[in-house]
Structures are given as C-alpha cells and as structure tokens.
C-alpha positions, 0 to 999 in steps of 0.5 A, a space after each residue: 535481477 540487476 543490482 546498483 551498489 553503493 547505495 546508504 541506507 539508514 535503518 530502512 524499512 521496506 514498503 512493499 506494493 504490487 498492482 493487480 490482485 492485491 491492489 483494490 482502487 489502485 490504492 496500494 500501488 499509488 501509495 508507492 508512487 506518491 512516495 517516490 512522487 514526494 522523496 529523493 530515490 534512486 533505482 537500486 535493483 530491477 527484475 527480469 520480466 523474463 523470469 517471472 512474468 506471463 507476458 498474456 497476464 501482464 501485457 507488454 505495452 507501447 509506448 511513444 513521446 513526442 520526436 522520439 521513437 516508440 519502444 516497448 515497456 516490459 511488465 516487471 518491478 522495481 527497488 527504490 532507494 529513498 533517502 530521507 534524512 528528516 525521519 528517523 528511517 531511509 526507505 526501500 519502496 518496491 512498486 511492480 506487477 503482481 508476478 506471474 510465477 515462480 512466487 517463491 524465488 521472486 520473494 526470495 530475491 527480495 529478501 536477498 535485497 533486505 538483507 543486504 540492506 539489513 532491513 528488520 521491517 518489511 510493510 505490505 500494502 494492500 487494497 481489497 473490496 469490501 461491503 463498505 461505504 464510500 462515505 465513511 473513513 475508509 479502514 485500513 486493518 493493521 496485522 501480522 501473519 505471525 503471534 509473536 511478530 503481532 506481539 512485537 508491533 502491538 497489532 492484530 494477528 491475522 486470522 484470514 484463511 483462503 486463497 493469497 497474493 504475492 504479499 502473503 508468501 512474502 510475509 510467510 519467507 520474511 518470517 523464515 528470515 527473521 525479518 519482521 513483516 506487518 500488513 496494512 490493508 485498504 477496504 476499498 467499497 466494492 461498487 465503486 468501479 473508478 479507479 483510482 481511490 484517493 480517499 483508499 490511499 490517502 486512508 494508507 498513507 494516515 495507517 502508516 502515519 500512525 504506525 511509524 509514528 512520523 509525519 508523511 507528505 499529502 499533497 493534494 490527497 485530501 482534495 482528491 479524496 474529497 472530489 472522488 466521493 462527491 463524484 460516487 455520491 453523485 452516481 449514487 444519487 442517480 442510482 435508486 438502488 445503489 443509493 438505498 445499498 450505500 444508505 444500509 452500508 451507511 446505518 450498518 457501518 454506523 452501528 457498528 462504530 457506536 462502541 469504538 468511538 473512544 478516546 483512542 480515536 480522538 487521541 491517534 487524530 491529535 498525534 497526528 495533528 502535533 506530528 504535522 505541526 512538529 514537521 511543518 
C-alpha cells in the first residue's frame, strides 16, 4: 500500500465503505463520497489493486476527458484524511471495491493505518436489502459484533450468523486490536432496482448524526430523497402487484411501529433540530 506521511490528525474516527456486496442502493458508499464532497481531504494511503483485486470481479474501466488521453482506471481503495476543525474529531474515511482476496491482509493493512493514527473507533457502513417499504423512514440498525464493545457505545449486539463482507473480518480484527468497531446498516427496500437510494444515505448520514452527537452537511440529500420516492411511488402506481406488496409492507411496518413511538423518537428529532441550529 503507498502511504503519504504528515498528515495531523485530531482523535480521528474512522468511517469505512466499500461498493458491492455490502453496499445495497449504493447507499454506504455515496455516504463517503458525500463526506469527501462537503470536507477538506487529502489522499493519505492507496492499495495496490495488484495484491487483492480479480480483475474479472471488479473490472478495469476506460476512461477518456475531452483533449486529454484515455487511460485505464484500476479497481482498488483509498484512505482520506478529513480535516474538520468544527467537530470534535478529524476523520479517515476509506471508500473502495469490496476486495477480491486476501481479506485478512487487506484488514490488516487498514488497521496498520488506524493505529498510526491511534484511532479508537472505527464505523462501518453498510446497506442491505430487505422486506421494507420505500415510503417509510428507512431504518439503519446500529450493532456491535462484541458485548463489551456494544456495552461501551449503548447499542445492540449483533446476533446475525451467516455468510459476511470484508466489513465483518474488519470488525473481527479491529477487536483482536483493541480498536473499537461499531456498524451502522441501511435496509434498503428490496424491489427498488434504481440506484442509487438518496433517501438510504440520507437515513446513514442522520444515524451517524445521532451517534457522534454532531451535526453533518445534507446538501441536497433531502430533496433527493424525496424525488427518489415519488419516483418509486410512481412505479408502484403503475404496477398492481408491486403496489398491493408495497401497501402489505406499509400495514406491517406500521404495526409494528405502533409501540416504538415513544418520546425517544421524539427527543433524538429535537436533538437533531438544536445540533443543526447550534452549527448553522
């Protein structure tokens, strides 16, 4: 992996995302880039596709700008230094491909990063599909993989068993390392075949929000979210039986909120509300 030094960093909490498996809607992934979109980064370290990527998995691609020539952009990831003197903590954000081997050494290379950064929390961002409706809040579950560690942060223990990403063996090293790993994951409606899902992103970016207690740049997040659901709405309309399966998700979904909406919800919307208002 090529390094830049002498980058300071502030406490930095690392934010982590690949495409592909673990990014449902794009939404994990577009949460980085929204970031980098928004704050002052630099390139501090960059994987050699050579090491951990099956070129027939993630293909190279072709890329040509007007008056220049075309060159050949190579599947891989990257380590951003954010710089964020407003917040309490500056940020490494990790945006790549989802490798193809070698999963083990990949990890450990990053943790190689977050230690000489001394990081003590790592967040893992992911979107999966699921049984939910588009026209609802999309829920992004907040876990760790390890009691204490859940303990620690106040949220849930994972209990998932079953196939995993390149996030979980993260989560499993950062562990053996005594880095603090936390996941926050999108459930991103499963008929919706767009991508990407504004509304999923916008969802991550209001978890982490609530998580670090800060305020985080929207954008045009929320217009876009909303433009993505009347655009499935739309398709749903036009669809009888998509339509009377989005209407079921609806009822069930509904039902099942009935005893969860407690003033914690109420409370974690106001704390939002006065962070942005503190910050603006």
């Amino acid at each position: 992996m090529q390094q830049i030094d002498g980058v300071q960093l502030r406490k930095p909490v690392m934010i982590v995302a690949f495409t592909g498996w673990n990014d449902a809607g794009e939404s994990a992934s577009s949460l980085v880039q929204h970031l980098l979109a928004h704050w002052d980064h630099q390139l501090i370290a960059e994987y050699d596709p050579e090491d951990y990527y099956d070129y027939q998995v993630n293909r190279p691609f072709i890329r040509s700008e007007e008056n220049k020539e075309r060159e050949i952009v190579w599947p891989t990831t990257r380590v951003f230094a954010a710089l964020t003197p407003e917040l309490p903590n500056d940020f490494l954000l990790v945006l790549g491909a989802e490798p193809s081997m070698r999963w083990q050494g990949f990890s450990a290379e990053l943790l190689d990063i977050a230690d000489d950064y001394e990081v003590d929390l790592t967040l893992l961002i992911g979107g999966l599909l699921a049984d939910v409706p588009h026209s609802r809040p999309i829920q992004v579950n907040v876990t760790a993989s390890h009691p204490d560690v859940a303990a620690r942060f106040d949220v849930e223990l994972s209990t998932y068993q079953g196939a995993t990403g390149i996030l979980g063996v993260i989560s499993d090293l950062a562990f053996k390392r005594d880095i603090n790993s936390v996941s926050l994951w999108a459930a991103v409606p499963h008929y919706v075949s767009t991508t990407p899902s504004p509304k999923a992103t916008l969802a991550l970016v209001e978890a982490l929000e609530d998580f670090l207690e800060i305020s985080l740049p929207q954008a045009d997040l929320r217009n876009q979210s909303l433009e993505w659901e009347k655009s499935v709405d739309r398709m749903a309309s036009e669809d009888a039986e998509v339509g009377d399966y989005v209407k079921e998700l609806e009822k069930n979904k509904d039902e099942s909120e009935i005893q969860e909406a407690t003033g914690d919800s109420i409370a974690k919307e106001l704390e939002r509300f006065l962070r942005r208002q503190e910050n603006s």
